[in-house]
MARFIZA-346776 format. One record per residue (C-alpha): z, x, y; residue in one letter. Coordinates in nm, 3 decimals, m for minus. Layout:
MARFIZA-346776
atom w->Z&u->X&v->Y&code->a $
...
***
This chain:
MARFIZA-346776
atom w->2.051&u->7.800&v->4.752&code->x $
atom w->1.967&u->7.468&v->4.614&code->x $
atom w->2.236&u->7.296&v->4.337&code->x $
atom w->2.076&u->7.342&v->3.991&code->x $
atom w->2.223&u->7.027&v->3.761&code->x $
atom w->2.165&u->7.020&v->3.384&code->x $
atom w->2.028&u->6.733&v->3.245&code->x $
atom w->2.254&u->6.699&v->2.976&code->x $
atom w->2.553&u->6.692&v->3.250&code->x $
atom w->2.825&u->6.397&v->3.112&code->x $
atom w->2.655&u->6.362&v->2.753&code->x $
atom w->2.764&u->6.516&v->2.457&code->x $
atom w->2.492&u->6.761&v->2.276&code->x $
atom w->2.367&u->6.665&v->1.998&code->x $
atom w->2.403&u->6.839&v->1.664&code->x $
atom w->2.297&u->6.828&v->1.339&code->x $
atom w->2.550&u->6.666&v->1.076&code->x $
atom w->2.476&u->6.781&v->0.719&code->x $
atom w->2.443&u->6.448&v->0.543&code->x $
atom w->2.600&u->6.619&v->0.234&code->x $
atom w->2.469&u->6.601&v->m0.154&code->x $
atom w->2.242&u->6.356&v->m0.235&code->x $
atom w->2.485&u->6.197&v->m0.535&code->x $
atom w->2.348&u->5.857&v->m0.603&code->x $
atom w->2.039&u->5.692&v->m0.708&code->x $
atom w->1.891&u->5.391&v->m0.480&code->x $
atom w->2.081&u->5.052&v->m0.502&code->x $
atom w->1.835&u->4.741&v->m0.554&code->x $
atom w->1.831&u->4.367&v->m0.503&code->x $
atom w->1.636&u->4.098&v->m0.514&code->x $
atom w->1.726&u->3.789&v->m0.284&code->x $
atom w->1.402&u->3.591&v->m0.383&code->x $
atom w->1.311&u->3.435&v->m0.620&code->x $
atom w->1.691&u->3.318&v->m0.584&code->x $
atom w->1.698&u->3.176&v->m0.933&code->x $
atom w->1.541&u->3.185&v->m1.335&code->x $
atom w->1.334&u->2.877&v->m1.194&code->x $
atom w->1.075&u->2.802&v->m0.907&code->x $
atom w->1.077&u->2.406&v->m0.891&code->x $
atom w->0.735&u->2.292&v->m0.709&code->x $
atom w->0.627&u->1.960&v->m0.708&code->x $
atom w->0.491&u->1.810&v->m1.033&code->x $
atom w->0.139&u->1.716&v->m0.846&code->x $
atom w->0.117&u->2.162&v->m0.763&code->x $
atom w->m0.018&u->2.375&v->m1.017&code->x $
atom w->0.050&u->2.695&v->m0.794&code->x $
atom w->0.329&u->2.773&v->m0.514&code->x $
atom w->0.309&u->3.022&v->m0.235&code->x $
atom w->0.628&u->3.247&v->m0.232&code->x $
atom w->0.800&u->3.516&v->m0.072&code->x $
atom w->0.970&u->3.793&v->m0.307&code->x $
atom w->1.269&u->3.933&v->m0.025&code->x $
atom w->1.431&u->4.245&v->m0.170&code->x $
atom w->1.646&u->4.556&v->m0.064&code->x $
atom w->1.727&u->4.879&v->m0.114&code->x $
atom w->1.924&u->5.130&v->m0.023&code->x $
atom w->2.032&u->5.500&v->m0.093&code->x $
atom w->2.335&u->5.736&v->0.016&code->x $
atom w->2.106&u->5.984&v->0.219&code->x $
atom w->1.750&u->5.882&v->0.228&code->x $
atom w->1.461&u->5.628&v->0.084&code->x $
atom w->1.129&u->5.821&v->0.007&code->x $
atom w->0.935&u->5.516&v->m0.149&code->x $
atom w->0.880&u->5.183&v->m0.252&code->x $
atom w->0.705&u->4.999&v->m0.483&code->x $
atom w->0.672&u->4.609&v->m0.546&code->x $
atom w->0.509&u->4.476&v->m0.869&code->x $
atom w->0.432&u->4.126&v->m1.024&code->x $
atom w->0.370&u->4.113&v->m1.359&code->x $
atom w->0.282&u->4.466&v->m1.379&code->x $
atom w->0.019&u->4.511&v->m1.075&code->x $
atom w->0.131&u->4.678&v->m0.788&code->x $
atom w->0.173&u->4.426&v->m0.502&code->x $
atom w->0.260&u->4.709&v->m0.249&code->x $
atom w->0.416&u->5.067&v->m0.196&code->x $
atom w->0.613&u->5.101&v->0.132&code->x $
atom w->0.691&u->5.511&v->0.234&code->x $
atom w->0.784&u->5.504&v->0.607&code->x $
atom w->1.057&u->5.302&v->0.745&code->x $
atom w->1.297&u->5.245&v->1.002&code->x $
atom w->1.600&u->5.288&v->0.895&code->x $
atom w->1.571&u->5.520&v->0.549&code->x $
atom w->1.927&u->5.429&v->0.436&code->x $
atom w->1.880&u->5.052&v->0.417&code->x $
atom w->1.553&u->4.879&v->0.403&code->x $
atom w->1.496&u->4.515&v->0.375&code->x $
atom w->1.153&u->4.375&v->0.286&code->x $
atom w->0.982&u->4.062&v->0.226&code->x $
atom w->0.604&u->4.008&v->0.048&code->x $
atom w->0.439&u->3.673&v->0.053&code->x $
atom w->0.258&u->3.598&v->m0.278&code->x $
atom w->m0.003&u->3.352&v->m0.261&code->x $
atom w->m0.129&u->3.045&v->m0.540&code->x $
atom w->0.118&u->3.216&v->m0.802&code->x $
atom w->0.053&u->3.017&v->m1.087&code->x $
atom w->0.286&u->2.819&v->m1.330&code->x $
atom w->0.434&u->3.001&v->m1.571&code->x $
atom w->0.649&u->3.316&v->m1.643&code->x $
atom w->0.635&u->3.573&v->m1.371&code->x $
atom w->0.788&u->3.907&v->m1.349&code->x $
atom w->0.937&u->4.095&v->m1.000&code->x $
atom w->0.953&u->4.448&v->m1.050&code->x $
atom w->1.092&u->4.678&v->m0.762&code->x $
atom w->1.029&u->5.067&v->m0.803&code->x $
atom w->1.281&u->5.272&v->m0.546&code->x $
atom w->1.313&u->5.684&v->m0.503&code->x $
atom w->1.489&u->5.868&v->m0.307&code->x $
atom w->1.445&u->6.212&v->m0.146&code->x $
atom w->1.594&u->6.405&v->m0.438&code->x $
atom w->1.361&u->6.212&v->m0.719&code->x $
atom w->1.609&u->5.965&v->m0.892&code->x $
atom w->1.487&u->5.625&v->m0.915&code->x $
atom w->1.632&u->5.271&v->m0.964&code->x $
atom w->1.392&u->4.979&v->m1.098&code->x $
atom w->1.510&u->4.653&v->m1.109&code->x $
atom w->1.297&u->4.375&v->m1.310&code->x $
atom w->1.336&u->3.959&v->m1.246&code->x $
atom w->1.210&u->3.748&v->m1.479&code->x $
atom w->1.120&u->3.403&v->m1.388&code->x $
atom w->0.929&u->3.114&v->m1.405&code->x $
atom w->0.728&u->2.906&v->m1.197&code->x $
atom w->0.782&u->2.516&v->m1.306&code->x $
atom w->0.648&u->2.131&v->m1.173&code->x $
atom w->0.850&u->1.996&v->m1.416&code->x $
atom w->1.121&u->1.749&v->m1.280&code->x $
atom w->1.455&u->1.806&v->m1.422&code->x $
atom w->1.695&u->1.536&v->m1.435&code->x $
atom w->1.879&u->1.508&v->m1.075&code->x $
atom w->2.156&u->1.221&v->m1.214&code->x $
atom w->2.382&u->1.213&v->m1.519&code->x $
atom w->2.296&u->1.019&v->m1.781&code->x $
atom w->1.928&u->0.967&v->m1.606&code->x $
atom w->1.655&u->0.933&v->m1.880&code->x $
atom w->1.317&u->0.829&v->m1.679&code->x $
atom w->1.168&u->0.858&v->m1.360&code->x $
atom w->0.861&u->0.710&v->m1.212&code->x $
atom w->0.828&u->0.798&v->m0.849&code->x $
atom w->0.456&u->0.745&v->m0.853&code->x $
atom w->0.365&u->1.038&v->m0.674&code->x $
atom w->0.019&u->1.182&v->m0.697&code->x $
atom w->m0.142&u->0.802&v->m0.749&code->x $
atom w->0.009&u->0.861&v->m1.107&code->x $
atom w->0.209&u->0.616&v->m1.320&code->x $
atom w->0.403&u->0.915&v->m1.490&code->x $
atom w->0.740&u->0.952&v->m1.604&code->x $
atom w->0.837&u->1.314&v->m1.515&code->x $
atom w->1.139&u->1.348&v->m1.760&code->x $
atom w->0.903&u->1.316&v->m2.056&code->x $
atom w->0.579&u->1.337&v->m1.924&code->x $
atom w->0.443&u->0.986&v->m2.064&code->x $
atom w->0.249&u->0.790&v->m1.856&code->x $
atom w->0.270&u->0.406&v->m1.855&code->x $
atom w->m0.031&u->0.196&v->m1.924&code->x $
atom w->m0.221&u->m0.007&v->m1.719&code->x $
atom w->m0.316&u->m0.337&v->m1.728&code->x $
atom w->m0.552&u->m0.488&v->m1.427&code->x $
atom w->m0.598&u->m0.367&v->m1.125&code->x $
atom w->m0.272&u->m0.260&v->m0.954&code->x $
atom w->m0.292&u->0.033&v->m0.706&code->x $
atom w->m0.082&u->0.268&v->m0.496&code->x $
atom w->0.068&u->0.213&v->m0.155&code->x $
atom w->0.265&u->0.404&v->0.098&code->x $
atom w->0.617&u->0.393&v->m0.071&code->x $
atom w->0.951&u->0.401&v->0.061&code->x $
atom w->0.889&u->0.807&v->m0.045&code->x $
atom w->0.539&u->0.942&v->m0.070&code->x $
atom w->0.361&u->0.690&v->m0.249&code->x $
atom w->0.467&u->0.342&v->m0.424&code->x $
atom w->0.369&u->0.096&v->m0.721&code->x $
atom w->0.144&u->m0.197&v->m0.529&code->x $
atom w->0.145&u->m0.485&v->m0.761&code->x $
atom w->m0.160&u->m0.726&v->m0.775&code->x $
atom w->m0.296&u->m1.030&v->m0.966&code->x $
atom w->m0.279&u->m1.022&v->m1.305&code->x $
atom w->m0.131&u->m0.653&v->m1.319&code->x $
atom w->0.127&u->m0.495&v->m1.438&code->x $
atom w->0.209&u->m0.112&v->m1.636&code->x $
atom w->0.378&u->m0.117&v->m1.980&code->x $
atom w->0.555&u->0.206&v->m2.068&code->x $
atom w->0.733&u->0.250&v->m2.411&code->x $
atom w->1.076&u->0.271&v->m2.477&code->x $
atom w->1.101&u->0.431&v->m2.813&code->x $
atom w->1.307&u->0.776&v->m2.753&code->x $
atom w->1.480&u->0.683&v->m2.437&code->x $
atom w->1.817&u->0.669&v->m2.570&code->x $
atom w->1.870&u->0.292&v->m2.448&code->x $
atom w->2.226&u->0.175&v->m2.601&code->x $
atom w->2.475&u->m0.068&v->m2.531&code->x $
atom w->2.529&u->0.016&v->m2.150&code->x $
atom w->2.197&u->0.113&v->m1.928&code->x $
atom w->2.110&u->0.090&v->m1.580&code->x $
atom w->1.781&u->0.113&v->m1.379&code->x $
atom w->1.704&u->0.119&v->m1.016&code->x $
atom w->1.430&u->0.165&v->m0.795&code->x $
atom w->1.317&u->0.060&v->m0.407&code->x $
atom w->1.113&u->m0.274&v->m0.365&code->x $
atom w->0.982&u->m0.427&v->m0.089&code->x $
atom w->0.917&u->m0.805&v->m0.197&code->x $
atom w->0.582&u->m0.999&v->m0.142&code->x $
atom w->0.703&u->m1.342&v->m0.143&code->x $
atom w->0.368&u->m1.458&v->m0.212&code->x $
atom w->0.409&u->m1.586&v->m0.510&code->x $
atom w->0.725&u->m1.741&v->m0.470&code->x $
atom w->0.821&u->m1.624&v->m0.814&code->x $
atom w->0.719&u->m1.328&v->m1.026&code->x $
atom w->0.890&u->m1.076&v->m1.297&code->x $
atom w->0.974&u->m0.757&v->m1.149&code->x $
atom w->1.108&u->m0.539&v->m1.488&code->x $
atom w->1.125&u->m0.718&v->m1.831&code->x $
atom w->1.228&u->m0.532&v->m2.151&code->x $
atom w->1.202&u->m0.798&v->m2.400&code->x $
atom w->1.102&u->m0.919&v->m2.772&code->x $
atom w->0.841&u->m1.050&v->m2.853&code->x $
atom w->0.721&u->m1.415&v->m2.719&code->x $
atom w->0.669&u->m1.563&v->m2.396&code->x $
atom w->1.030&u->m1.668&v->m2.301&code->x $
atom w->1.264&u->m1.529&v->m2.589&code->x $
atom w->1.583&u->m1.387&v->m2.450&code->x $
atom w->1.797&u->m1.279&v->m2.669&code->x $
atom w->1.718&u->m0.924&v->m2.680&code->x $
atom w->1.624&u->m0.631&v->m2.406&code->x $
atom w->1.648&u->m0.822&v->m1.993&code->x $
atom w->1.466&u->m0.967&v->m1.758&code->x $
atom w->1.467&u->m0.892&v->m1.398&code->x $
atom w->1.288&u->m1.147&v->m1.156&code->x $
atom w->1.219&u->m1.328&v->m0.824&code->x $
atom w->1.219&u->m1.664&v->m0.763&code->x $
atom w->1.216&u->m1.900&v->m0.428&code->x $
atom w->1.071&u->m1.801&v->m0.085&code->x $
atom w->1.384&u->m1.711&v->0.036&code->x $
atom w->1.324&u->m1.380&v->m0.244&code->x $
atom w->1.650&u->m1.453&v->m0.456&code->x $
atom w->1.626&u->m1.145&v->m0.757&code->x $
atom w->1.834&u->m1.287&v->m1.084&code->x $
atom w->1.869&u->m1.090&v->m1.366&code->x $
atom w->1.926&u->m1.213&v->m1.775&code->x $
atom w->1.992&u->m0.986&v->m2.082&code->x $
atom w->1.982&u->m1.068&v->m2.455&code->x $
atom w->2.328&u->m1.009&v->m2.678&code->x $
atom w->2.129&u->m1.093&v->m3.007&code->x $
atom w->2.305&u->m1.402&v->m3.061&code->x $
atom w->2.188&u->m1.534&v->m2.728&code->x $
atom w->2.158&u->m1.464&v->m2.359&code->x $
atom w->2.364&u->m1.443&v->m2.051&code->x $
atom w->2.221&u->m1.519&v->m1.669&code->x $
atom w->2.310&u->m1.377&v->m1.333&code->x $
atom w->2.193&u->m1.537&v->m1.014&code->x $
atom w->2.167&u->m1.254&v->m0.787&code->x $
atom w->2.098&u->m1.360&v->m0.455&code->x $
atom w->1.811&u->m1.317&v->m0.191&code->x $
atom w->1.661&u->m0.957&v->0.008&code->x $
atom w->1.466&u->m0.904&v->0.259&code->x $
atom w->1.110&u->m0.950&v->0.208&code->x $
atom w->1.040&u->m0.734&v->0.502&code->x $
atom w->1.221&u->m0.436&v->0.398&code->x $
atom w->1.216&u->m0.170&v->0.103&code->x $
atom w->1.574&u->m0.308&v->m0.063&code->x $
atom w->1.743&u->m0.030&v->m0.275&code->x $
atom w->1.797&u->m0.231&v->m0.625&code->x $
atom w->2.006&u->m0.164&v->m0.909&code->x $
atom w->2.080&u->m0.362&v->m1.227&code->x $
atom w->2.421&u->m0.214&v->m1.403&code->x $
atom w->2.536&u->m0.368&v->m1.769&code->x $
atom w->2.748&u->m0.238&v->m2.000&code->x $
atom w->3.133&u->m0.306&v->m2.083&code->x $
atom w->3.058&u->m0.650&v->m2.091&code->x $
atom w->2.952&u->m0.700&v->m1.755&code->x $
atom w->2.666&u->m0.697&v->m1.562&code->x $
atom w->2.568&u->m0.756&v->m1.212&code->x $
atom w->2.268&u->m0.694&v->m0.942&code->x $
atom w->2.300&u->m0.442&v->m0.658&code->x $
atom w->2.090&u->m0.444&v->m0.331&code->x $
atom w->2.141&u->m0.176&v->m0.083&code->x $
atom w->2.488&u->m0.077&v->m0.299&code->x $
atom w->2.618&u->m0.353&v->m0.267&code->x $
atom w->2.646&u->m0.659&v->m0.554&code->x $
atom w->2.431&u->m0.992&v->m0.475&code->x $
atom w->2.693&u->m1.217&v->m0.696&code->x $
atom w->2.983&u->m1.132&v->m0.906&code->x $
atom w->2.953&u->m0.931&v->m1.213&code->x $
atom w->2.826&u->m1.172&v->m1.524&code->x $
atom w->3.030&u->m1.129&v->m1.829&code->x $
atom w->2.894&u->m1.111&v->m2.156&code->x $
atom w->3.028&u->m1.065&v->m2.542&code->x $
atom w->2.940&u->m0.821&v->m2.777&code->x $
atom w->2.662&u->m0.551&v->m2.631&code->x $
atom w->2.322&u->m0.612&v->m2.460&code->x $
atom w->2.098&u->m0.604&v->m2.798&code->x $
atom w->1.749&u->m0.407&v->m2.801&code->x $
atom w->1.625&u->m0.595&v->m3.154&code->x $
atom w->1.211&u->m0.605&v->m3.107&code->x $
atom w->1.177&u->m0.433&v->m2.782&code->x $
atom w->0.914&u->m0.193&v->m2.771&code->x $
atom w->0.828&u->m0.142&v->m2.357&code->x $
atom w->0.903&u->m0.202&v->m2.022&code->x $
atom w->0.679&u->m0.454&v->m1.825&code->x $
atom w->0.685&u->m0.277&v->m1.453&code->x $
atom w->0.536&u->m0.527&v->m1.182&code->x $
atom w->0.531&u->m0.896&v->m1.393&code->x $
atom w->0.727&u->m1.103&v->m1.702&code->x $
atom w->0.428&u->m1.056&v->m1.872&code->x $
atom w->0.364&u->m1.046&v->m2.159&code->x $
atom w->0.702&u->m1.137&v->m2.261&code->x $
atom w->0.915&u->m1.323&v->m2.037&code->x $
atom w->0.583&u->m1.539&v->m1.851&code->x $
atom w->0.753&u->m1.901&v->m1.870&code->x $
atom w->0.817&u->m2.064&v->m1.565&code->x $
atom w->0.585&u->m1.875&v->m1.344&code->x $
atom w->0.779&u->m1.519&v->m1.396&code->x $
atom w->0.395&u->m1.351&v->m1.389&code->x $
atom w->0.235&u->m1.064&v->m1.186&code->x $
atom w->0.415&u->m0.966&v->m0.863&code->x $
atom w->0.243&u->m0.860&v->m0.547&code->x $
atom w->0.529&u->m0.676&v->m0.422&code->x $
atom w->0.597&u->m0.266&v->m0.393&code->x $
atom w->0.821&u->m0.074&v->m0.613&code->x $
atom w->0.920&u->0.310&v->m0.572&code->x $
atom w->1.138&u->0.552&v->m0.765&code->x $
atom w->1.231&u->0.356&v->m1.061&code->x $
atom w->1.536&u->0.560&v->m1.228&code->x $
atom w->1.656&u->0.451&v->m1.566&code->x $
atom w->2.008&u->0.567&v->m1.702&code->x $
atom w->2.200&u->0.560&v->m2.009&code->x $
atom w->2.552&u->0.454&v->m1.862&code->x $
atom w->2.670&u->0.165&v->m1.628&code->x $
atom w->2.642&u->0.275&v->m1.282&code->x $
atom w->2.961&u->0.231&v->m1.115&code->x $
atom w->2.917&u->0.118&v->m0.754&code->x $
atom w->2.937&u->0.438&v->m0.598&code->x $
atom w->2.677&u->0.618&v->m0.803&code->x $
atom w->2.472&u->0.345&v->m0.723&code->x $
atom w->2.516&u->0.424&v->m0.348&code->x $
atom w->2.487&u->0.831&v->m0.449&code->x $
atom w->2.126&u->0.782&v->m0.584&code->x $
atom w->2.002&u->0.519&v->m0.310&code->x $
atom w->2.115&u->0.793&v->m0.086&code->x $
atom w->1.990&u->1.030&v->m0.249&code->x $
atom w->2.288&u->1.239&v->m0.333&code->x $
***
C-alpha cells in the first residue's frame, strides 16, 4: 500500500478571519504638491509635476479618483493592497497660476473622504536673504530684477556670457545698464554684491556707480571701480558734506571673484571672496542718497566718468542689493550660497 501524504502536511490551514464592521471612512493625504507654492524658474511659464497621494481605509478601498481643477485626471479601482494605496500622477506643462488637487476615495461600504489642495504655480523669485531688495542674476539673456520685476535699461551694445551661474552681464565699449533706484528702500546702511571676473583691458573702468548728477561729484550715492593692471577694486561713498575713499586692493583677473561692498555704522569696507581687501574706511554722519536716481551696472558713466572710470569689459553675475551692512559672515553665507 503506497504512503498517501497531504499536501498541506506542516502548514497551518487557512481560514477566513471576519475583518469586522466597516466603521470608518477612507483616510487621505496628499504628499505633493508639498507646499501653498510651486517655485519654477522665472524664465518657465509651465512646470511638469507629480501630485503623490494616499489613502487608506479600515477594511477595504473600492475607488479612486484624482482631479485638477475640477477634470478628472484619473480613477484607480483595482489595487494591490486595498487597505493602503499609494499613488503618484505626473501632470504635464501645468501652467502658472492657481491650481486645485482634488482626491475622491470610497470604500466598500459607500462612505467617502475628499480632500482638496489649493495651490499655486509661481516663477516669481522670492527674496532668499534678509534685508535683500534686488536681484539681477541675468538669467534668460534678461537684465531683470526678479524682486520687482523692473528691468534695467540699456545703453550700447553689452551682451550675455556664460556666468559664474547660468548666464552673466558681458560688458563692452561704451555700454553699460541703468536701473532706477526709486522704491528700493536704500537708507543709511546698504550693501551689494555680485561675482565678477575682471577684463583688465582697460586698465581702469567703473564697475557700480550710484551717484548725483555730474561727471565726478561725490558727495552723494558711491562709486565702485577698477583701476591699474594689477585689477585693484576701490570703492568711495558720498556723506553729503563730502566723500570718503577706500583703496581696496587687487583680484584675480582670471577668476570670477565673489565681491561685496558693506557701509553702514560708519564704516565701510570691500570684500573679495569674504574676505576684506583693506581695513574698514570710517566715515561721519550716514552715506547720503541727495540726487541719485539709478545704478550705472558695467561703467562710471554717466556720473562718475573722470579719470578714465568708463565702460568695463569685464563679467558680472548675481548682483544682490541689501538694506543692512553685511557682517562678514553673511557675506560668506550668500557667496556660498547659503
Amino acid at each position: 500500500m503506497g504512503i498517501i501524504a497531504s499536501c498541506n502536511e506542516g502548514i497551518d490551514p487557512i481560514s477566513a478571519v471576519d475583518p469586522g464592521p466597516d466603521v470608518t471612512a477612507p483616510t487621505v493625504a496628499i504628499t505633493s504638491p508639498s507646499g501653498s507654492v510651486v517655485n519654477i524658474p522665472f524664465t518657465e511659464t509651465q512646470v511638469d509635476l507629480a501630485i503623490d497621494f494616499t489613502a487608506a481605509d479600515d477594511i477595504e478601498i473600492k475607488k479612486i479618483t484624482l482631479k485638477l481643477d475640477g477634470t478628472t485626471l484619473s480613477t484607480y479601482d483595482s489595487f494591490t493592497d486595498y487597505r493602503r494605496v499609494v499613488k503618484s500622477f505626473m501632470t504635464e506643462k501645468l501652467g502658472i497660476g492657481d491650481h486645485r488637487v482634488e482626491v475622491v476615495a470610497e470604500d466598500l461600504s459607500g462612505k467617502i473622504t475628499i480632500l482638496a489642495k489649493d495651490f499655486e504655480v509661481s516663477n516669481q523669485y522670492t527674496a532668499k536673504y534678509a534685508g535683500e531688495i534686488f536681484y539681477m542674476p541675468f538669467e534668460g539673456n534678461l537684465n531683470l530684477d526678479l524682486i520687482s520685476l523692473t528691468s534695467a535699461t540699456v545703453v550700447g551694445t553689452p551682451s550675455f556670457a556664460t556666468g559664474k551661474s547660468g548666464k552673466a552681464y558681458a560688458g563692452a565699449t561704451d555700454s553699460y545698464l541703468t536701473y532706477p533706484i526709486a522704491g528700493l528702500g536704500l537708507a543709511n546702511s546698504f550693501s551689494i554684491s555680485f561675482w565678477y571676473k575682471a577684463n583688465i583691458v582697460p586698465d581702469r573702468a567703473g564697475i557700480m556707480v550710484i551717484g548725483p548728477p555730474g561727471i565726478n561729484t561725490r558727495t552723494s550715492g558711491f562709486r565702485l571701480f577698477r583701476e591699474g593692471g594689477a585689477s585693484p577694486v576701490k570703492g568711495n561713498i558720498g556723506t553729503g558734506a563730502g566723500d570718503v575713499w577706500n583703496d581696496g586692493g587687487a583680484i584675480s583677473s582670471t577668476a570670477w571673484v565673489f565681491m561685496t561692498l558693506v557701509v553702514g555704522e560708519g564704516k565701510y569696507g570691500i570684500y573679495a571672496n569674504g574676505t576684506l581687501l583693506r581695513a574698514e574706511s570710517t566715515y561721519t554722519g550716514n552715506i547720503s542718497w541727495a540726487d541719485c536716481e539709478f545704478l550705472s551696472i558695467g561703467s562710471g558713466a554717466p556720473r562718475f566718468i573722470e579719470w578714465g572710470h568708463l565702460s568695463d569689459n569685464s563679467l558680472i553675475d548675481e548682483i544682490r542689493i541689501f538694506n543692512k551692512k553685511l557682517t562678514q559672515a553673511e557675506v560668506q553665507a550668500v557667496m556660498n550660497g547659503n
